[in-house]
Backbone as JSON Lines, residues from 0, in Angstrom:
{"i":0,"aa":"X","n":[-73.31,-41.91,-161.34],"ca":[-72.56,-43.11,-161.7],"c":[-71.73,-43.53,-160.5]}
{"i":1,"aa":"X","n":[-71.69,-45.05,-160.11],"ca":[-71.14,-45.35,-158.91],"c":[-69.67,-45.47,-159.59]}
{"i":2,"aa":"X","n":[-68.86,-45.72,-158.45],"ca":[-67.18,-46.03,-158.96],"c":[-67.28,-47.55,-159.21]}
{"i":3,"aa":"X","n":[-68.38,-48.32,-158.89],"ca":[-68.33,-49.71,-158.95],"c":[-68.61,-49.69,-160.61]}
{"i":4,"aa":"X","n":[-69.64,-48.91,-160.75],"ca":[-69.92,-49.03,-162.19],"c":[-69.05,-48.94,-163.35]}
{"i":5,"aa":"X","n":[-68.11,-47.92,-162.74],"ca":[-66.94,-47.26,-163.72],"c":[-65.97,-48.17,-163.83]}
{"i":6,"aa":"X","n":[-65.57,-49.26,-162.75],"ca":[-64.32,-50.29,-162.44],"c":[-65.06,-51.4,-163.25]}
{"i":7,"aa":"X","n":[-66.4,-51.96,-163.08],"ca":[-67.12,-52.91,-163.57],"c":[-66.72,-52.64,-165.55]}
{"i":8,"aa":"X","n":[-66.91,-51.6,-165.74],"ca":[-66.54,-51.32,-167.53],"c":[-65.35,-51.24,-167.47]}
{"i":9,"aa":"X","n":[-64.46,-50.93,-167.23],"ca":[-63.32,-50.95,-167.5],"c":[-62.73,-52.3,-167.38]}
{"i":10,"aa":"X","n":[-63.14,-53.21,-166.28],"ca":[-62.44,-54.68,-166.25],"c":[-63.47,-55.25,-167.56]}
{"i":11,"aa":"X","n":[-64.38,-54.82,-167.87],"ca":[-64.86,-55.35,-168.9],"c":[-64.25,-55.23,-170.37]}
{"i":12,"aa":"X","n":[-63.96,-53.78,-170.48],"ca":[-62.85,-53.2,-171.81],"c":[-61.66,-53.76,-171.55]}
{"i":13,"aa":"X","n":[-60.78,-54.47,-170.53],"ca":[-59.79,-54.45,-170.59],"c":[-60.37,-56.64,-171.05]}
{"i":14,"aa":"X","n":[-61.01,-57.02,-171.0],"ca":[-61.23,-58.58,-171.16],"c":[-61.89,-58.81,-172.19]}
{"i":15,"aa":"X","n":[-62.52,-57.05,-173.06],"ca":[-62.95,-57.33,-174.33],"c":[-62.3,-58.13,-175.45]}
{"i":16,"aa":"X","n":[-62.72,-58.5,-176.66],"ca":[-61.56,-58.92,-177.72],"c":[-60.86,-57.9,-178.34]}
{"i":17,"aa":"X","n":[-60.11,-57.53,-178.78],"ca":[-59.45,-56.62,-179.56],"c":[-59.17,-56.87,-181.16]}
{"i":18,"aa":"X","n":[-59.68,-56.44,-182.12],"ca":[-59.47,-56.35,-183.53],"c":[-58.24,-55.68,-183.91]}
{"i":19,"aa":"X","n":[-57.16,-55.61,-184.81],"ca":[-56.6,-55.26,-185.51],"c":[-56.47,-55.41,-186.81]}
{"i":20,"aa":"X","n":[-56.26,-54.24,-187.82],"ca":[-56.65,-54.53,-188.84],"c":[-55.18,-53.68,-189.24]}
{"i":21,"aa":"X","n":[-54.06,-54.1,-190.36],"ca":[-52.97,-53.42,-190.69],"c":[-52.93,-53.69,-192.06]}
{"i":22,"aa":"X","n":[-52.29,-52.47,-193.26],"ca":[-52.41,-52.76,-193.93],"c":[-51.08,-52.55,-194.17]}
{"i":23,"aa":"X","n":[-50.12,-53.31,-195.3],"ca":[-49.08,-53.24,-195.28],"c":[-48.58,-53.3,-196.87]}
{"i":24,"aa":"X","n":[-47.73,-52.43,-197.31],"ca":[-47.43,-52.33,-198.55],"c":[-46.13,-52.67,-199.13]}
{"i":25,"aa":"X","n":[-46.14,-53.56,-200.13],"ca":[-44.65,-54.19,-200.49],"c":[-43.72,-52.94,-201.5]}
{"i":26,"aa":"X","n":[-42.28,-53.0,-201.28],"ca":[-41.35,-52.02,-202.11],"c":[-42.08,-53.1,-203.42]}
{"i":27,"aa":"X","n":[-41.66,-52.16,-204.71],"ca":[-42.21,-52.99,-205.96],"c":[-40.45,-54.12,-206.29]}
{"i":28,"aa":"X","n":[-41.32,-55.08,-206.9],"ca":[-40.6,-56.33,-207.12],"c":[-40.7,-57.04,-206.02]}
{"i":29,"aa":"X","n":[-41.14,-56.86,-204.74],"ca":[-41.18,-57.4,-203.38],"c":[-42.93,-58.05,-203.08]}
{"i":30,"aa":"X","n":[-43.27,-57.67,-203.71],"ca":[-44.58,-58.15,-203.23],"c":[-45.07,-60.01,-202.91]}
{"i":31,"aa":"X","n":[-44.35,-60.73,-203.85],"ca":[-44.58,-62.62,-203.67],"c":[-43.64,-62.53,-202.22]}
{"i":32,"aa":"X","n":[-42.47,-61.97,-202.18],"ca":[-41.68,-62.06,-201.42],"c":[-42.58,-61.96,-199.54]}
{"i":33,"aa":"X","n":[-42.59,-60.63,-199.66],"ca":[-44.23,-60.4,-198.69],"c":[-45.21,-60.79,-197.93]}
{"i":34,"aa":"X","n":[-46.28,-61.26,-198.94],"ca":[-46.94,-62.22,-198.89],"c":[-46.23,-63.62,-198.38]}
{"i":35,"aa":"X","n":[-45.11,-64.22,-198.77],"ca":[-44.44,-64.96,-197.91],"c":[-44.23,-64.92,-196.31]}
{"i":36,"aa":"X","n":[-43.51,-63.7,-196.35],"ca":[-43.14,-63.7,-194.91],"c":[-44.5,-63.34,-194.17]}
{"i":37,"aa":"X","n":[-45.24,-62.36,-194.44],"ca":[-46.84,-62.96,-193.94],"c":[-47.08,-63.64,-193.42]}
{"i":38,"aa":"X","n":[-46.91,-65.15,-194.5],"ca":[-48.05,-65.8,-194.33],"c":[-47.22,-66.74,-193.21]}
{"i":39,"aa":"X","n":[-45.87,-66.74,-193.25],"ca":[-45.15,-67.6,-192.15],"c":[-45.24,-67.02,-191.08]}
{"i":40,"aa":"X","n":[-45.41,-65.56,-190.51],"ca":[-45.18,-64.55,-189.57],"c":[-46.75,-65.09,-189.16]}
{"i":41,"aa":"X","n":[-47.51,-65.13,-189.74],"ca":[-49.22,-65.42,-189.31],"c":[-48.9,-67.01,-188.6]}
{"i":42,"aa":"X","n":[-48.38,-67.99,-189.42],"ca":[-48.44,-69.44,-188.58],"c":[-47.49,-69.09,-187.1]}
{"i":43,"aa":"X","n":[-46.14,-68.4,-187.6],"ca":[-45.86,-68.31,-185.89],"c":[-46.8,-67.81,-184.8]}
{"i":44,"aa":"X","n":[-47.24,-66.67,-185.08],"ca":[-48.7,-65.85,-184.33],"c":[-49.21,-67.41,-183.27]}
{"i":45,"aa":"X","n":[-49.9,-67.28,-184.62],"ca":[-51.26,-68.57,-183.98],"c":[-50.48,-69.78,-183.31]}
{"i":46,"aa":"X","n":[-49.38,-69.94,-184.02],"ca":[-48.85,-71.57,-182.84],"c":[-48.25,-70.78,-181.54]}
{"i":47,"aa":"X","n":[-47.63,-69.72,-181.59],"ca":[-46.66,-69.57,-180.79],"c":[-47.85,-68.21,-178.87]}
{"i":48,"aa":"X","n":[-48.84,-67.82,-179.91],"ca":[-50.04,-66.8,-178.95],"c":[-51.12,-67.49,-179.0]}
{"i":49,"aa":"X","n":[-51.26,-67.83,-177.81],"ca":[-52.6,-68.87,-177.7],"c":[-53.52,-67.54,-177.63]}
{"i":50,"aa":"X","n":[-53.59,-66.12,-177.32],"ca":[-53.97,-65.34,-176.8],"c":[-54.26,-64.92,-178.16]}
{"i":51,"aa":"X","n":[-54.16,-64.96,-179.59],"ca":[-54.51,-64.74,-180.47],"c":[-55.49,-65.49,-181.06]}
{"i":52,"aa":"X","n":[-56.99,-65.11,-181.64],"ca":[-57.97,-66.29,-181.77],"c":[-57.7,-66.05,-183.53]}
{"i":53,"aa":"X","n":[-57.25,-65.12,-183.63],"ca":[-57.36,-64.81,-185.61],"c":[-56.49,-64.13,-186.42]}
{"i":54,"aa":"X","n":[-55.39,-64.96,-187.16],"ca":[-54.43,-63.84,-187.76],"c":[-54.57,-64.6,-189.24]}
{"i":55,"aa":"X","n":[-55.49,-63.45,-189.86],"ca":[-55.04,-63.96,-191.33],"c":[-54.76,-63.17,-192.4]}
{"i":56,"aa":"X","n":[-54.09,-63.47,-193.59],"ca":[-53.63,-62.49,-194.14],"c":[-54.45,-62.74,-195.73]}
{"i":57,"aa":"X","n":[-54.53,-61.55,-196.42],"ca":[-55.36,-61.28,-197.45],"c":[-54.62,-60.57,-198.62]}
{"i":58,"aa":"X","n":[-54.43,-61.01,-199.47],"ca":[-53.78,-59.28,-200.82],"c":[-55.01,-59.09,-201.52]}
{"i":59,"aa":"X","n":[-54.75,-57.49,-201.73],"ca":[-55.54,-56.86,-202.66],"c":[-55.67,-57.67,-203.94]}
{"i":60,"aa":"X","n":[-57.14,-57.26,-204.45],"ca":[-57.29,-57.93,-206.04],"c":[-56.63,-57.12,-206.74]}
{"i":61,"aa":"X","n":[-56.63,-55.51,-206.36],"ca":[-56.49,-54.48,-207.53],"c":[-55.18,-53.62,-206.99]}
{"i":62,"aa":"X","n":[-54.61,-54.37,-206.22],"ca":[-53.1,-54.02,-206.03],"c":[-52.27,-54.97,-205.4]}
{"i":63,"aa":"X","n":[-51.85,-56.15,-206.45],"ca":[-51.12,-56.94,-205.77],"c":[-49.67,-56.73,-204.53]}
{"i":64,"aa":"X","n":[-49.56,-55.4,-204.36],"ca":[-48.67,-55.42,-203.25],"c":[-49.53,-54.79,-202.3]}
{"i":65,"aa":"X","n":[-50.38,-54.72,-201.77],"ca":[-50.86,-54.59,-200.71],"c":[-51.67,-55.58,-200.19]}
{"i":66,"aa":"X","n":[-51.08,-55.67,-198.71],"ca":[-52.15,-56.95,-198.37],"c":[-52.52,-55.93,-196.72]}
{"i":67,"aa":"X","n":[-53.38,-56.87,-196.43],"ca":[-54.15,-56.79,-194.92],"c":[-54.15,-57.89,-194.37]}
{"i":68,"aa":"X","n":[-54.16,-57.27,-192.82],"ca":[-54.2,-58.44,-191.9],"c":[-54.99,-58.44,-190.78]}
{"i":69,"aa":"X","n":[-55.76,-59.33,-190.57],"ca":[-56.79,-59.23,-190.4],"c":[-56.55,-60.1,-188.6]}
{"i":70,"aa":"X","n":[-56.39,-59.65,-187.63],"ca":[-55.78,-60.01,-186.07],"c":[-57.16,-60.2,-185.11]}
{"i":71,"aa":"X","n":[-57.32,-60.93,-184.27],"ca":[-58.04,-60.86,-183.25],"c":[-57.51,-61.45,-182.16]}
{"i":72,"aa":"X","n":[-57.26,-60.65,-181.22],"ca":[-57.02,-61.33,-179.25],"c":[-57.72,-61.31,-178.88]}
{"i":73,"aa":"X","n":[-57.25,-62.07,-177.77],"ca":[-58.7,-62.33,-176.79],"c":[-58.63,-61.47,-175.76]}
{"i":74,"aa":"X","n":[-58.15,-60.95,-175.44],"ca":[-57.86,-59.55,-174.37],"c":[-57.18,-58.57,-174.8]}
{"i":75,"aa":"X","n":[-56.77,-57.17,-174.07],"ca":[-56.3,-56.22,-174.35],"c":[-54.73,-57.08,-174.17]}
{"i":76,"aa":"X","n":[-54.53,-57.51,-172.89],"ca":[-53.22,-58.68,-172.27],"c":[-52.98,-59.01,-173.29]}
{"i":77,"aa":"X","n":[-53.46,-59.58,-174.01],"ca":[-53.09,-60.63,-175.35],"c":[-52.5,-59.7,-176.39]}
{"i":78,"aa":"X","n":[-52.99,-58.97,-176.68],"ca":[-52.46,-57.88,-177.69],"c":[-51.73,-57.26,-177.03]}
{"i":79,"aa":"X","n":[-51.36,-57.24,-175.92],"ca":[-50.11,-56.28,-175.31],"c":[-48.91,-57.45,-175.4]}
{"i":80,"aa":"X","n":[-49.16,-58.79,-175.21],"ca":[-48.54,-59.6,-175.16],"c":[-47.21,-59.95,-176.67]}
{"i":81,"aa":"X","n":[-47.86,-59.6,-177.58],"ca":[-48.23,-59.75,-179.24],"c":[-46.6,-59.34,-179.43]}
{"i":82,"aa":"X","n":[-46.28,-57.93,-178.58],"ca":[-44.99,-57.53,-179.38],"c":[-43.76,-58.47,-178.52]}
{"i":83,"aa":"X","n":[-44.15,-58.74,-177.39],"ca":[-42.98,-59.12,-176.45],"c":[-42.99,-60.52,-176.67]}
{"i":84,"aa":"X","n":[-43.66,-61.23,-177.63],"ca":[-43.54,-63.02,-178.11],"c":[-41.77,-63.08,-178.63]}
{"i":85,"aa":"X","n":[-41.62,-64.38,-178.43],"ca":[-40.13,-64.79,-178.62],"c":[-40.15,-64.4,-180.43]}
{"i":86,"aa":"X","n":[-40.84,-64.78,-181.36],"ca":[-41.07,-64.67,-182.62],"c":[-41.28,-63.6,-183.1]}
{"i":87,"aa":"X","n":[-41.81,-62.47,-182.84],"ca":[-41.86,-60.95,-182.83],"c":[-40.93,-60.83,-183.43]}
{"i":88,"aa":"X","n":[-39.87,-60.66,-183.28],"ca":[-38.84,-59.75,-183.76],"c":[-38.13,-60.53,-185.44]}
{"i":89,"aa":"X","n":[-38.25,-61.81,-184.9],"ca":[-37.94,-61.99,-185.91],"c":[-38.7,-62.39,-187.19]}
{"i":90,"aa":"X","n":[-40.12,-61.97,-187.41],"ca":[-41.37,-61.55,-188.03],"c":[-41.05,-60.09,-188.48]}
{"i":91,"aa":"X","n":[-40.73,-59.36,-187.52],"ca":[-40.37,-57.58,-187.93],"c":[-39.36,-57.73,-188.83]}
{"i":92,"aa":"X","n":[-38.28,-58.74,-188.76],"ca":[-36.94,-58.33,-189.66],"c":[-37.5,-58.75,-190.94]}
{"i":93,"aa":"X","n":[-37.84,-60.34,-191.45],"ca":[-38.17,-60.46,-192.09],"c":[-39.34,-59.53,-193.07]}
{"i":94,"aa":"X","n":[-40.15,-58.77,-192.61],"ca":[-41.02,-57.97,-192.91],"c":[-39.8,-56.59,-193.81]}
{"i":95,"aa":"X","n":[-39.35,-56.31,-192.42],"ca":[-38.72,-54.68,-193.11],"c":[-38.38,-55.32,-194.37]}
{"i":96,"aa":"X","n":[-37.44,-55.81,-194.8],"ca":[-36.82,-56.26,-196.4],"c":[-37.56,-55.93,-197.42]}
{"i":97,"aa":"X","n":[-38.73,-55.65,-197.08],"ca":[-40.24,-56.06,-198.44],"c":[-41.0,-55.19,-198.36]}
{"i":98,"aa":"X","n":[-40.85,-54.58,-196.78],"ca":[-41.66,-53.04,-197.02],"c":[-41.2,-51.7,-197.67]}
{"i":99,"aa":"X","n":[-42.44,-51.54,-198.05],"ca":[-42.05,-50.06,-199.3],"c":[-42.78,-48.89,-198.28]}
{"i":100,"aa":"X","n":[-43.21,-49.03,-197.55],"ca":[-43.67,-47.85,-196.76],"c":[-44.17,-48.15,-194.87]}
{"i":101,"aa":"X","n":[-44.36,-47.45,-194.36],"ca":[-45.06,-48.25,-192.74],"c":[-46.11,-48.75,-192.86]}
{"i":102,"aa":"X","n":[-46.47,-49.91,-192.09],"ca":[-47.5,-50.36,-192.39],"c":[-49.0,-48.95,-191.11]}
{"i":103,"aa":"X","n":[-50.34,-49.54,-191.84],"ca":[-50.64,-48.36,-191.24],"c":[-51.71,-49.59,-190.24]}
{"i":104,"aa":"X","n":[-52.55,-48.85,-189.23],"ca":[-52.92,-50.18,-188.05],"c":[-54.19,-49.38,-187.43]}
{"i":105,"aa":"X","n":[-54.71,-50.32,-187.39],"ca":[-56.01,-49.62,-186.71],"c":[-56.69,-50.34,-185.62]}
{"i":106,"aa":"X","n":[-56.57,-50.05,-184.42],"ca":[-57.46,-50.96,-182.92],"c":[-59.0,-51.03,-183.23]}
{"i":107,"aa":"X","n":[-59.68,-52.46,-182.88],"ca":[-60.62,-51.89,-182.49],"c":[-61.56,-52.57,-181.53]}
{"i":108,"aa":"X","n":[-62.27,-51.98,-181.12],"ca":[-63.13,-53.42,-179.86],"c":[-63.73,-54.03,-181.09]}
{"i":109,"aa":"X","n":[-63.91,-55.44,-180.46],"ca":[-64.56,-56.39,-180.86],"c":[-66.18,-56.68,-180.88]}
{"i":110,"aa":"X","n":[-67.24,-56.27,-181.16],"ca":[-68.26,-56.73,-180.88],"c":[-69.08,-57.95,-180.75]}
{"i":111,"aa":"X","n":[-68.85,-58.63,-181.59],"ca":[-69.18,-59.83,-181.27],"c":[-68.41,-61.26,-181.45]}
């Protein structure tokens, strides 16, 4: 294996898309509440990270306090970018209030 080959994949993994998938669970009585800040925390995303191509949010049929969120960047950059946005933080505050546990998160490359 050349070192060209090895630098060639790696600038490639680092310009792949990146998936995230989080699932996040409301304290009980909190769940409409939730789903609120969600779904406003998702419109800041997309207006405010051009570097984000997909943030949408979903609740369970068979457990209305759990929802998923369903993320795609367009680079690894972009998703590194994600926590240091001006709106970040104040997406996290709103969130803690309504969470009943951590949310749990999973990376993943993008294939197509």
């Amino acid at each position: 294996m050349s070192i060209f080959g090895e630098a060639t994949r790696n600038r490639q993994r680092r310009e792949m898309m990146i998936a995230v998938i989080a699932k996040l669970t409301a304290k009980p009585g909190h769940e409409d509440e939730l789903g609120a800040a969600l779904t406003d925390g998702a419109a800041k995303v997309l207006a405010g990270e051009p570097g984000c191509l997909l943030y949408r949010v979903a609740r369970s049929r068979s457990d209305t306090g759990v929802y998923t969120l369903m993320e795609i960047y367009a680079s690894q950059a972009a998703l590194d970018a994600h926590p240091n946005a001006p709106h970040f933080e104040e997406i996290r505050t709103a969130l803690s209030a309504h969470l009943g546990a951590a949310p749990e998160v999973e990376f993943l490359d993008a294939l197509n």
